[in-house]
Kinemage of the C-alpha trace (Angstrom):
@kinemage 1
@onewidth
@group {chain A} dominant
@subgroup {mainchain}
@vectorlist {calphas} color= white
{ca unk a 1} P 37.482 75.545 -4.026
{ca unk a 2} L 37.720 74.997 -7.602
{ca unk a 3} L 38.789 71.759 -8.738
{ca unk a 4} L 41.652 71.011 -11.165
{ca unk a 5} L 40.418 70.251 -14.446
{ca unk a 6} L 42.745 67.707 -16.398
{ca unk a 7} L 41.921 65.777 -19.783
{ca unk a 8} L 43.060 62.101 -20.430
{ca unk a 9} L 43.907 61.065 -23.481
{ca unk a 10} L 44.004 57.271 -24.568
{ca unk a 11} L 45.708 56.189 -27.478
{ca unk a 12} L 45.996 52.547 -28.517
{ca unk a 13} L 47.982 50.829 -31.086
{ca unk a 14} L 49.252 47.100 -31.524
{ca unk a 15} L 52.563 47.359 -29.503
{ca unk a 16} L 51.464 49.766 -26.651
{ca unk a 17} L 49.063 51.857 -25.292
{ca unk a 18} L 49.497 55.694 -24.069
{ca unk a 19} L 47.905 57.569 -21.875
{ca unk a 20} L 48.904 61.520 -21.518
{ca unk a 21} L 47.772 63.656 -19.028
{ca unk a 22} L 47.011 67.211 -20.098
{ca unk a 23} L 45.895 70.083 -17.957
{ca unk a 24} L 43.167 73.127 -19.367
{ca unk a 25} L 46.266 74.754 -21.276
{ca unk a 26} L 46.897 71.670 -22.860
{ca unk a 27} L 50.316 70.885 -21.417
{ca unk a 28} L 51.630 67.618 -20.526
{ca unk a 29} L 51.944 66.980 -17.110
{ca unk a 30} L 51.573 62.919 -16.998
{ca unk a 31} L 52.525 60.724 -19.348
{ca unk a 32} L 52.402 56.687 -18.815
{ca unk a 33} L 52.970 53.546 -21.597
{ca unk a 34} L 51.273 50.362 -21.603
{ca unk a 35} L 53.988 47.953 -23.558
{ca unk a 36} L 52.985 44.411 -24.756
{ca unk a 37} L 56.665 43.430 -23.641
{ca unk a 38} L 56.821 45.526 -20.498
{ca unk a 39} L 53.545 45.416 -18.635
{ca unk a 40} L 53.342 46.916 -14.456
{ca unk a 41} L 53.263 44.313 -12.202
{ca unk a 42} L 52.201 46.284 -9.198
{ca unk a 43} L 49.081 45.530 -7.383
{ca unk a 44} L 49.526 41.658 -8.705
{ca unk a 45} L 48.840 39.110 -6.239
{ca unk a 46} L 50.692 36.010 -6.176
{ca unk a 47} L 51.250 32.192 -4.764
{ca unk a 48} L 54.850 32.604 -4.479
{ca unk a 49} L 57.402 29.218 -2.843
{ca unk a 50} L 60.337 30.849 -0.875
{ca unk a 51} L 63.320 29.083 -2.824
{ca unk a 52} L 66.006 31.518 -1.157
{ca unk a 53} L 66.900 33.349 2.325
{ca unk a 54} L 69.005 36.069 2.854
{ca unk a 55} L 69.546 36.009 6.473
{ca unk a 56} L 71.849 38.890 6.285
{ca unk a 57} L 70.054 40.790 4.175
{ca unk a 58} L 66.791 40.099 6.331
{ca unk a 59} L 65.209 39.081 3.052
{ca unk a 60} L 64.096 36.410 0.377
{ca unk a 61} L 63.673 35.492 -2.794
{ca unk a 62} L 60.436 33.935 -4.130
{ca unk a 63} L 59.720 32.016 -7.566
{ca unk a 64} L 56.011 33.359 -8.290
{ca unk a 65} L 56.077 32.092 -11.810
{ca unk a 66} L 57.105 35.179 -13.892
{ca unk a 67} L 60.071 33.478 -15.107
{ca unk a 68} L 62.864 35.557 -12.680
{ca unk a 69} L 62.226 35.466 -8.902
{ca unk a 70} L 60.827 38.557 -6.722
{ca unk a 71} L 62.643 39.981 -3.653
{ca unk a 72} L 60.904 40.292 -0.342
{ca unk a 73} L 62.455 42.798 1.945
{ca unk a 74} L 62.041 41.835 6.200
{ca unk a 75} L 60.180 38.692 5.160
{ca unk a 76} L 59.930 37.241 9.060
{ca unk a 77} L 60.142 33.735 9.638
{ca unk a 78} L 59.945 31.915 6.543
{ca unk a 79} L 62.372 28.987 5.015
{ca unk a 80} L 63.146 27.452 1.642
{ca unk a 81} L 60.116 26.140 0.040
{ca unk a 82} L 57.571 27.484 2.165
{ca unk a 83} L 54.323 29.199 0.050
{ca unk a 84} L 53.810 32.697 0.399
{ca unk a 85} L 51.018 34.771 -0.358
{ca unk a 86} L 52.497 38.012 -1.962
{ca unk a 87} L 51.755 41.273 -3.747
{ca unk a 88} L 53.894 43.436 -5.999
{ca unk a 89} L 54.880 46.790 -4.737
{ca unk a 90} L 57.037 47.671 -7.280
{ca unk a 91} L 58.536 46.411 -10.859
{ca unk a 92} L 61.906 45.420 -12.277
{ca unk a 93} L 64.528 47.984 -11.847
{ca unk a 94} L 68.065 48.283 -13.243
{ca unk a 95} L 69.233 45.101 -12.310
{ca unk a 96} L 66.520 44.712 -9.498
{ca unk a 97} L 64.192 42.383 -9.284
{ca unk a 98} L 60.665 43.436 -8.688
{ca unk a 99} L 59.901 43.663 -4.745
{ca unk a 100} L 57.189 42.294 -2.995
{ca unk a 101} L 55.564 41.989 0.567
{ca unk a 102} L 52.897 40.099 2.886
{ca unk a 103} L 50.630 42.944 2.985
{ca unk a 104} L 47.724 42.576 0.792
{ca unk a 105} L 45.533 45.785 -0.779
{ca unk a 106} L 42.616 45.355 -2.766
{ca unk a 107} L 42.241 49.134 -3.910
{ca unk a 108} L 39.355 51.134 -5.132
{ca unk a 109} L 38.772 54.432 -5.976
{ca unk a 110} L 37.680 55.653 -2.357
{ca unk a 111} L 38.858 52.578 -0.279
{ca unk a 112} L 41.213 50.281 0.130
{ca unk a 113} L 40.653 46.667 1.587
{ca unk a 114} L 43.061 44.896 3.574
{ca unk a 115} L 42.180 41.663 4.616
{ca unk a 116} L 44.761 40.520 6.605
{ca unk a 117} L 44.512 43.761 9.380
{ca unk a 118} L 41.610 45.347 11.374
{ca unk a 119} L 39.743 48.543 11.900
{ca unk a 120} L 40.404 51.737 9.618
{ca unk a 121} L 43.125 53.800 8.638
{ca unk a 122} L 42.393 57.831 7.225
{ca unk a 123} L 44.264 59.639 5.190
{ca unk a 124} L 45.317 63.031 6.315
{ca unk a 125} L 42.565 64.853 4.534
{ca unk a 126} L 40.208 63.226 6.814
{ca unk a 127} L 42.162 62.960 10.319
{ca unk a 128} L 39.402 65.438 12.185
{ca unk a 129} L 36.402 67.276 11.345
{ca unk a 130} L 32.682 67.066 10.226
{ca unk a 131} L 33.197 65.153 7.576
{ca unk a 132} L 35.854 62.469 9.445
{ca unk a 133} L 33.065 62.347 12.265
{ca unk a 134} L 29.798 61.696 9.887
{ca unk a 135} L 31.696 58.903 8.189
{ca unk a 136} L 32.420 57.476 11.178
{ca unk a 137} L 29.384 57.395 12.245
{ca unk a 138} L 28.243 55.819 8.785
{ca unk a 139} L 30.996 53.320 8.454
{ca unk a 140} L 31.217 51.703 12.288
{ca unk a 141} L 27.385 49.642 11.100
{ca unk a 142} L 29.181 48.365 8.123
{ca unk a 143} L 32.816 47.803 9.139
{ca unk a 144} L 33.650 44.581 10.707
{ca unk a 145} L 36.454 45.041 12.610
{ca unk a 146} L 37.974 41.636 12.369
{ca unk a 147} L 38.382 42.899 8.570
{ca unk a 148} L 40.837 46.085 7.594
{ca unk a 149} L 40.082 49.114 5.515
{ca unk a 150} L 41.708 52.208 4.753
{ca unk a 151} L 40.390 55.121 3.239
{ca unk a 152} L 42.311 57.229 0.260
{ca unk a 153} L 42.264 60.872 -0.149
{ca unk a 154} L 39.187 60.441 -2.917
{ca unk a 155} L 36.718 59.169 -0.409
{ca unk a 156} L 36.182 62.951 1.021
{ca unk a 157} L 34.249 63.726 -2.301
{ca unk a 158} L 32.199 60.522 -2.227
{ca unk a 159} L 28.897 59.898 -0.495
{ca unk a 160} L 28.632 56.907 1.779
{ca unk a 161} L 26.644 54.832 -0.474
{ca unk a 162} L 29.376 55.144 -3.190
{ca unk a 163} L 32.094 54.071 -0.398
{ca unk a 164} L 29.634 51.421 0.717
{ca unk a 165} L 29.314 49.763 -2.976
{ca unk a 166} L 32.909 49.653 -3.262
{ca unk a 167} L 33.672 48.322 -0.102
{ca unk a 168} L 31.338 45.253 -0.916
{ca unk a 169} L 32.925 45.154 -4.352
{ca unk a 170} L 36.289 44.622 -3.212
{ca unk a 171} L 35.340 42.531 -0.894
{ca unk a 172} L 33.881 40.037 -3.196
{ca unk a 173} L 37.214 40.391 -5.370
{ca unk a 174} L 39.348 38.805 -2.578
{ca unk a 175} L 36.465 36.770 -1.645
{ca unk a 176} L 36.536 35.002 -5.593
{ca unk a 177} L 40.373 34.822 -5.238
{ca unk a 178} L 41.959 31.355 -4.660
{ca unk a 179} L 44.022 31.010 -1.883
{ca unk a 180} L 44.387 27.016 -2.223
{ca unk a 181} L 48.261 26.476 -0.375
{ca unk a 182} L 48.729 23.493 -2.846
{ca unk a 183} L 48.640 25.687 -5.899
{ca unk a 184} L 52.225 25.854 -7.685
{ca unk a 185} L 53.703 29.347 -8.049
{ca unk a 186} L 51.257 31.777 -9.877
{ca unk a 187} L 49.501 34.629 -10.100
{ca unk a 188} L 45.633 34.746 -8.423
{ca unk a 189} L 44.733 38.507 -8.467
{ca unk a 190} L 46.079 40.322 -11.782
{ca unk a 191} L 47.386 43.355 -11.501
{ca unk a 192} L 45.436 46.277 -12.710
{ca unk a 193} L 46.446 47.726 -16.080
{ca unk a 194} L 48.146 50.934 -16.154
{ca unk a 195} L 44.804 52.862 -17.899
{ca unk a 196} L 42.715 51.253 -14.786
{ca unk a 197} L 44.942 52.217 -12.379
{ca unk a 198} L 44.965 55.504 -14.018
{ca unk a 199} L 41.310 55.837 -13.566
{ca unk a 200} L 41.708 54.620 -10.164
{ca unk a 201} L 44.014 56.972 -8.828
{ca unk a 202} L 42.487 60.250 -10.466
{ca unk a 203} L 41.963 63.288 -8.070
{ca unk a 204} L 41.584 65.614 -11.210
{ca unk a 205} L 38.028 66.207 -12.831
{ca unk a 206} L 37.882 66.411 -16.680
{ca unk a 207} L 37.307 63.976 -19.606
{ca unk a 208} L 38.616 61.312 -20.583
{ca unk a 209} L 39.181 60.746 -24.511
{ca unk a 210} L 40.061 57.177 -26.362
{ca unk a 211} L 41.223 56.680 -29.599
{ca unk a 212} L 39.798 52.886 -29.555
{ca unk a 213} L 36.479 52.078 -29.869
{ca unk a 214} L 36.988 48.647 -28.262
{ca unk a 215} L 38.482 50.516 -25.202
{ca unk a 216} L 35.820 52.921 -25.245
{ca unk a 217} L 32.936 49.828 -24.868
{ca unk a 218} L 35.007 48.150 -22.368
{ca unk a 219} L 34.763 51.769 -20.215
{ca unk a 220} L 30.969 52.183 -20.531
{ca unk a 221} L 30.624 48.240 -19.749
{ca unk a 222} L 32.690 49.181 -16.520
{ca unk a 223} L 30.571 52.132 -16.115
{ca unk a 224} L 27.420 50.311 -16.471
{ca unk a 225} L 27.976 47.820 -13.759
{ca unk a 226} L 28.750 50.404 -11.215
{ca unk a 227} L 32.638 49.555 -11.232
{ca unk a 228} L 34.450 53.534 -12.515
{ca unk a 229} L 32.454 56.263 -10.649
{ca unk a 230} L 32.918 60.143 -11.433
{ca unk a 231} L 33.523 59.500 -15.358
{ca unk a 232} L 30.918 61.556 -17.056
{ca unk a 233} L 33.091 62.610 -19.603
{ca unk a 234} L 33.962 59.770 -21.928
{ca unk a 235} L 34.883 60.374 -25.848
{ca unk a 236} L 35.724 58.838 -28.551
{ca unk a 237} L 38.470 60.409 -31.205
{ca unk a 238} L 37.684 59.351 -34.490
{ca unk a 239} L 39.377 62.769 -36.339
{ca unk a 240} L 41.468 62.562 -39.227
{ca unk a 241} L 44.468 63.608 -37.042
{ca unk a 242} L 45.884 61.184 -34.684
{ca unk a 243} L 44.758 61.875 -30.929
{ca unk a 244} L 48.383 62.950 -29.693
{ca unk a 245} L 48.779 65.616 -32.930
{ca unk a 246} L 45.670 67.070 -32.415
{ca unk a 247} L 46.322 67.572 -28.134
{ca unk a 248} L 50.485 68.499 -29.300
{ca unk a 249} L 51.767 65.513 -27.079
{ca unk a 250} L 53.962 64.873 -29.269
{ca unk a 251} L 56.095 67.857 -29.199
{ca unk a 252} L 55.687 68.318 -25.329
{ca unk a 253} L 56.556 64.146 -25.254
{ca unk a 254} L 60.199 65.290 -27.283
{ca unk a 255} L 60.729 68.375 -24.608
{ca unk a 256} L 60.039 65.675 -21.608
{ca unk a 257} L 62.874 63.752 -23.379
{ca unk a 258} L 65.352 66.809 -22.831
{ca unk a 259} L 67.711 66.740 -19.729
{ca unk a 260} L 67.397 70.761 -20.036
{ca unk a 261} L 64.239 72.469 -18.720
{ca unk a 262} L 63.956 76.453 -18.970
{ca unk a 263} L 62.167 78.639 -16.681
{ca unk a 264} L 59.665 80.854 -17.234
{ca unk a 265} L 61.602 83.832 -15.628
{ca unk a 266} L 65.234 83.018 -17.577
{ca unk a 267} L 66.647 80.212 -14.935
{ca unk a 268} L 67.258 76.470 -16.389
{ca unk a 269} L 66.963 73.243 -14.610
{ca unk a 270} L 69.196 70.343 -16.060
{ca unk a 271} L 67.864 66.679 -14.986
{ca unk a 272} L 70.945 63.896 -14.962
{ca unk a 273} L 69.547 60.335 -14.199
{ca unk a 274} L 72.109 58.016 -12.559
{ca unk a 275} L 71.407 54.146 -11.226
{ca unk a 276} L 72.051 55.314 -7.904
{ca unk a 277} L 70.473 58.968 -7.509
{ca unk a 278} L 69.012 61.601 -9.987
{ca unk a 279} L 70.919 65.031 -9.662
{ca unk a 280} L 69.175 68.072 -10.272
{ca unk a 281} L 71.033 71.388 -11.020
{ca unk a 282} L 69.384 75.077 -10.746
{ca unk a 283} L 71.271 77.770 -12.619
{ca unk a 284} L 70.699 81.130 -14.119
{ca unk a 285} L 70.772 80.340 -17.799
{ca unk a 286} L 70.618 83.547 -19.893
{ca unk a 287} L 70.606 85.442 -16.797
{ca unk a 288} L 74.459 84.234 -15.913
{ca unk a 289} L 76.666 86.653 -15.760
{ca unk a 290} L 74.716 89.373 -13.905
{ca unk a 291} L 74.931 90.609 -10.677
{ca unk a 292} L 71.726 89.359 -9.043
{ca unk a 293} L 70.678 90.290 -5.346
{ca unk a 294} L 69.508 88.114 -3.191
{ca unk a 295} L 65.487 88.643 -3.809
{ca unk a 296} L 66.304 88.000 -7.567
{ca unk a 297} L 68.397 84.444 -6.397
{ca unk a 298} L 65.748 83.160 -4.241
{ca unk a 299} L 62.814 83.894 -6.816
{ca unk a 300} L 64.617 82.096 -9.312
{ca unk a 301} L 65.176 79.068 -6.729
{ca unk a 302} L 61.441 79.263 -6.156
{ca unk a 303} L 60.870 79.179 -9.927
{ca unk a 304} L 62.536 76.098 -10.083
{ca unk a 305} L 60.987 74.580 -6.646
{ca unk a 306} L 57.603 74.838 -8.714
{ca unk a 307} L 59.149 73.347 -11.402
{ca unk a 308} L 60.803 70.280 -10.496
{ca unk a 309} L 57.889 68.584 -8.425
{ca unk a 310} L 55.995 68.836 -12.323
{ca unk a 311} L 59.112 67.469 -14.027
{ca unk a 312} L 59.265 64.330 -11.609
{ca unk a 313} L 55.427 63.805 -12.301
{ca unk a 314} L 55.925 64.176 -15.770
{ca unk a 315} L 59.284 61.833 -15.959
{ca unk a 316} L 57.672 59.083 -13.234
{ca unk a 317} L 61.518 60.266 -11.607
{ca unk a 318} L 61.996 57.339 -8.534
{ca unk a 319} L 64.286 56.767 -5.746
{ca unk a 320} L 67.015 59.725 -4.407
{ca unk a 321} L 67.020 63.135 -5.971
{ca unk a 322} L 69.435 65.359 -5.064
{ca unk a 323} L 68.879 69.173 -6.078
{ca unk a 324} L 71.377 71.648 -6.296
{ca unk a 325} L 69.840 75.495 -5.943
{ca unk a 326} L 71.327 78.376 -7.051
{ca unk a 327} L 73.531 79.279 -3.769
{ca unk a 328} L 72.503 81.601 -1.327
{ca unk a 329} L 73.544 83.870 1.301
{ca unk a 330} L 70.852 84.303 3.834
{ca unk a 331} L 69.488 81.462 6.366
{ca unk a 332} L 66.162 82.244 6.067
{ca unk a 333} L 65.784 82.169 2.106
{ca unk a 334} L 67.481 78.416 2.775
{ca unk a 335} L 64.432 77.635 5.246
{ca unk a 336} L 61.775 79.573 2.744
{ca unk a 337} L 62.920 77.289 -0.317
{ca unk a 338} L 62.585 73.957 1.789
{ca unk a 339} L 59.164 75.067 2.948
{ca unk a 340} L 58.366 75.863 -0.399
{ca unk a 341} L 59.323 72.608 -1.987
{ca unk a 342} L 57.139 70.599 0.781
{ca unk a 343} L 54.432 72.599 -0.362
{ca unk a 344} L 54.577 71.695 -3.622
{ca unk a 345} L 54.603 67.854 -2.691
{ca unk a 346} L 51.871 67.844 -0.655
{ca unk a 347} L 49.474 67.337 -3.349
{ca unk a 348} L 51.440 64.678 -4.835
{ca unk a 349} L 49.870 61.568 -5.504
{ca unk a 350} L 52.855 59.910 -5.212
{ca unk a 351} L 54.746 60.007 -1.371
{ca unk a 352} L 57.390 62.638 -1.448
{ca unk a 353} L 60.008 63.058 1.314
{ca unk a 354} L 61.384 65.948 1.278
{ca unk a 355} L 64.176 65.742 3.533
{ca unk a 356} L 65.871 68.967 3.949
{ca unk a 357} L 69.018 70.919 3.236
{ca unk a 358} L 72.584 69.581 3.369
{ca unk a 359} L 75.507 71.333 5.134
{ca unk a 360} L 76.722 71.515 0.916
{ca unk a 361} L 74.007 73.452 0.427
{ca unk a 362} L 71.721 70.371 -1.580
{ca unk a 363} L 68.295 69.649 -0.913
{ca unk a 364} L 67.467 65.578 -0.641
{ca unk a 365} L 64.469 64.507 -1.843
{ca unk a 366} L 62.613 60.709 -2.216
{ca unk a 367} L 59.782 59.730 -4.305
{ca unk a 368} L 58.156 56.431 -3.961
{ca unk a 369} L 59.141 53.969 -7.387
{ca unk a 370} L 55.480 54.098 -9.214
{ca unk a 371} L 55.874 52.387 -12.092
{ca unk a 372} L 58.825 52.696 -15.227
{ca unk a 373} L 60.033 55.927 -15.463
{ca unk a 374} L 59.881 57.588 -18.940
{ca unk a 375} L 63.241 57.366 -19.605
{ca unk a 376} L 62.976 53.600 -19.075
{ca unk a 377} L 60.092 52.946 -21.477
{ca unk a 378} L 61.703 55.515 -24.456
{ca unk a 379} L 65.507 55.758 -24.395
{ca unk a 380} L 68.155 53.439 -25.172
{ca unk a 381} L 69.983 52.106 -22.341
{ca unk a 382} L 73.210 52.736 -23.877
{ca unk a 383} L 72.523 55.701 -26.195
{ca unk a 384} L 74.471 58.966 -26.284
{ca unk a 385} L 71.925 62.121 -26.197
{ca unk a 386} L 68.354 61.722 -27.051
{ca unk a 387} L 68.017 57.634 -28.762
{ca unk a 388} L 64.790 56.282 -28.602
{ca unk a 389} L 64.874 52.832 -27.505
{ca unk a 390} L 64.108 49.831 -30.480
{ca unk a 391} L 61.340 49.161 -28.695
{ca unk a 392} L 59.865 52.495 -28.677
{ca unk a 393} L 60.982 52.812 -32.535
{ca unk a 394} L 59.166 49.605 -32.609
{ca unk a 395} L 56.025 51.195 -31.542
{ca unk a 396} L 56.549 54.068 -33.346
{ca unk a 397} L 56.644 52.087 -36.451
{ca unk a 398} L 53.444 50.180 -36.309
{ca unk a 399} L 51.505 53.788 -35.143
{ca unk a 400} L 53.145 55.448 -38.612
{ca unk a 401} L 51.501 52.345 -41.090
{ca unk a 402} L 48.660 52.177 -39.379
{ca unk a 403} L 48.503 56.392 -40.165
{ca unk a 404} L 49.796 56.231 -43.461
{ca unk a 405} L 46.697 57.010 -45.867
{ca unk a 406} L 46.448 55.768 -49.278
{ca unk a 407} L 45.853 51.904 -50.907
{ca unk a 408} L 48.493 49.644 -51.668
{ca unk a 409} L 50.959 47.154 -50.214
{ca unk a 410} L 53.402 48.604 -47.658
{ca unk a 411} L 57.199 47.559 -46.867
{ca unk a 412} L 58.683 47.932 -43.502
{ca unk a 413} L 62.444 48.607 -43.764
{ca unk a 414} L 63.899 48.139 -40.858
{ca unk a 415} L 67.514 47.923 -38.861
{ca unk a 416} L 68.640 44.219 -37.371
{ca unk a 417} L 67.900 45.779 -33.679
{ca unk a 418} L 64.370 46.363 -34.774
{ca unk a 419} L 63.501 43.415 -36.837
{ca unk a 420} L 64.746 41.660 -33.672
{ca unk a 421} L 62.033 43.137 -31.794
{ca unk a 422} L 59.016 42.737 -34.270
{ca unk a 423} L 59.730 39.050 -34.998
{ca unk a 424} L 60.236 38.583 -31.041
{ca unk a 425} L 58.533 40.327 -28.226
{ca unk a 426} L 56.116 42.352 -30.777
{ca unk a 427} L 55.493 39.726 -33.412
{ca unk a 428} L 51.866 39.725 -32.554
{ca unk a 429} L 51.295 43.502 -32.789
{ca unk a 430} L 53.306 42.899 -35.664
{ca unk a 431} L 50.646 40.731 -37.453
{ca unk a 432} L 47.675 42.766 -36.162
{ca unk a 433} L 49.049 45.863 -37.883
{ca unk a 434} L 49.099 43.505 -40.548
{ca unk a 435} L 45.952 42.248 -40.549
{ca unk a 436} L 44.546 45.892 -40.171
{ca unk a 437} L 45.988 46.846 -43.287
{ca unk a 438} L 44.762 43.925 -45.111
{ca unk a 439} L 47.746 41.539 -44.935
{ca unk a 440} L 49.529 44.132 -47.610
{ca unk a 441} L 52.541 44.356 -44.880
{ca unk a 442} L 56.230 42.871 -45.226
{ca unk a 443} L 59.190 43.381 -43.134
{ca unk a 444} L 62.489 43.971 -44.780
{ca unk a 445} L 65.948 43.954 -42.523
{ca unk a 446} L 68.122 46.855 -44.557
{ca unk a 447} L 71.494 46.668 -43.462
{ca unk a 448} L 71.772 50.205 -44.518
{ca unk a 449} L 68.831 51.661 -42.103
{ca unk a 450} L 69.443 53.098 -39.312
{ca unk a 451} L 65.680 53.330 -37.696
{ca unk a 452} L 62.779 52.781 -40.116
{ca unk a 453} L 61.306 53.677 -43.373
{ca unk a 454} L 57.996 53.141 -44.940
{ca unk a 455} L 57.777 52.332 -48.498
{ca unk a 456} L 54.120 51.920 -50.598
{ca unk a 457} L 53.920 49.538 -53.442
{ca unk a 458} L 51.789 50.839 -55.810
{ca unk a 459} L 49.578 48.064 -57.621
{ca unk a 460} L 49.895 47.319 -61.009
{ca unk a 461} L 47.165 49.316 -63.844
């Protein structure tokens, strides 16, 4: 079987880093931001003190030194002021705290180590056959069953001796880690950045291009030393066109933005994000208004059933999702569509439930929280339409001066939200835009500016 072919492109600037996913046609298809002021949590592991239970919530709260306490869901027997080991499972929400649990990964590319279990867990790739049975074989010499492991998907493509490095690799991580119970709430295992998880996680073959030649040493270092396997493909992007204009991201980033999504064969999806569920709607778009059989209603349903599971990819889309197909008459195109739309999650590296059809007529589907979604990192949490968030304007800002071309001294004109965030949260990328332009950089608050302009000061002949 051929395998899928996607490119990764890296680009880093002062406030944030991005990393877009595009397949061979060059569409987008994953799309994920690094923010100075907003970094992932997940995969963190912390010394945490118990400082509230919820006895009828069958949960606690834990202080584990971020500055806002954690909430720990079924926590057992614990009391005030007990210490914790813990590690993030997922971040911050809309007014939710980030969650955490007692169960401890250490993840790699093929395995994942779990030192507080036993034996080993497959994946469902790997739950019989050849394959399952050689490794097996290979793994019960090296395995000590006092110790846990579980395999990921990835391990079917590796040799033994790559699953055999890691496994001593991650190993020694936890081994390094400091599990003194006098320690005072903080973190002992960082969590992986967003690019490393990234790298991590990848099922896709293809290269992988970076914008940042201090990113790109850092990968070959890693590469070196045996720690990111299956990268052959590294670049660097030194073109006179920034790295997103020259792959489009851009313009596919500003259609990812849209709540409206058309269909290749005339139908529309419209995406509405609420705090407590994300409704999905199916409808016929230019094609409303016809008479349409009931072949032409269920291939437009299936349009969209291919559809959506990209969309949620694309928009990191959490939690419930409730999707409302075009309606149909017979009981078996109602079974087909849910069949269809498991399908299309199987592959998903993020868990998908999909959990069938209502008596309404909707289809209920969860996705496992992975991260912010894109809405999160780029739009305003009050704004009306498409309104970039200040700190995504932010961002924005610093990526245009460091682009601008041309000598002289540069003023930043900016509105009071966004001055707030560049002499707060981003004052340090800030100064190292700065400092890359020579320290020819002010910052202006305009009262009459909306966003952000750029002006050049021309020196004096």
């Amino acid at each position: 079987m051929k395998e899928r072919i996607e490119i990764l492109l890296v680009e880093v600037s002062p406030a944030e880093t991005r990393i877009a996913v595009v397949d061979e046609k060059n569409t987008l298809v994953e799309f994920h931001i690094d923010r100075t002021n907003q970094k992932s949590l997940v995969g963190g592991v912390y010394q945490g003190r118990v400082v509230r239970v919820e006895k009828g919530m069958d949960a606690a709260f834990l202080d584990v030194g971020i500055g806002e306490n954690v909430f720990m869901s079924r926590p057992g027997k614990v009391h005030e002021g007990e210490s914790i080991t813990v590690q993030v499972s997922r971040n911050a929400g809309v007014e939710k705290p980030p969650q955490v649990r007692k169960r401890i990964e250490v993840a790699g590319q093929y395995v994942v180590y779990l030192p507080n279990e036993s034996g080993i867990k497959w994946p469902s790739n790997l739950k019989s056959g050849r394959l399952r049975e050689k490794l097996e074989t290979d793994l019960v010499q090296i395995v000590q069953m006092k110790e846990g492991w579980a395999l990921r998907p990835q391990s079917a493509r590796a040799d033994i001796d790559m699953i055999r490095s890691e496994m001593c690799h991650l190993k020694g991580i936890w081994e390094g880690v400091d599990l003194s119970k006098n320690q005072t709430p903080t973190c002992i295992l960082p969590p992986p950045s967003i690019l490393e998880r990234i790298l991590r996680d990848r099922t896709a073959d293809g290269p992988v291009i970076v914008d940042d030649r201090s990113v790109l040493l850092e990968l070959q270092k890693r590469i070196s030393l045996g720690e990111l396997k299956n990268l052959d493909e590294l670049h660097f992007h030194d073109g006179c066109e920034p790295l997103f204009e020259t792959y489009g991201v851009n313009d596919c980033l500003d259609e990812a933005q849209s709540p409206v999504v058309v269909l290749r064969n005339g139908g529309r999806i419209t995406i509405e994000t609420t705090r407590a569920l994300t409704a999905i709607d199916v409808d016929l778009g230019r094609s409303a208004g016809k008479q349409r059989s009931d072949e032409a209603v269920f291939a437009m349903n299936n349009a969209a059933a291919e559809a959506i599971p990209q969309q949620l990819r694309l928009r990191n889309i959490a939690g419930l999702i409730v999707v409302d197909f075009i309606g149909m008459r017979r009981k078996d195109h109602r079974r087909k569509l849910v069949e269809r739309l498991k399908q299309e999650f199987r592959s998903a590296a993020v868990p998908v439930d999909v959990l069938g059809m209502t008596a309404a007529g909707l289809i209920e589907v969860t996705r496992r929280r992975d991260g912010f979604s894109l809405d999160e990192m780029m739009l305003g949490s009050s704004s009306a339409g498409i309104q970039l968030s200040s700190e995504a304007l932010a961002s924005q800002a610093l990526r245009d001066l460091l682009n601008t071309r041309g000598a002289g001294k540069f003023r930043l004109l900016v509105s009071a939200d966004l001055a707030r965030v560049l002499s707060g949260d981003f004052r340090l990328a800030f100064d190292e835009t700065a400092r890359r332009l020579g320290g020819a950089l002010t910052m202006i608050e305009d009262p009459y500016e909306s966003e952000y302009r750029i002006e050049r000061e021309l020196g004096k002949s």
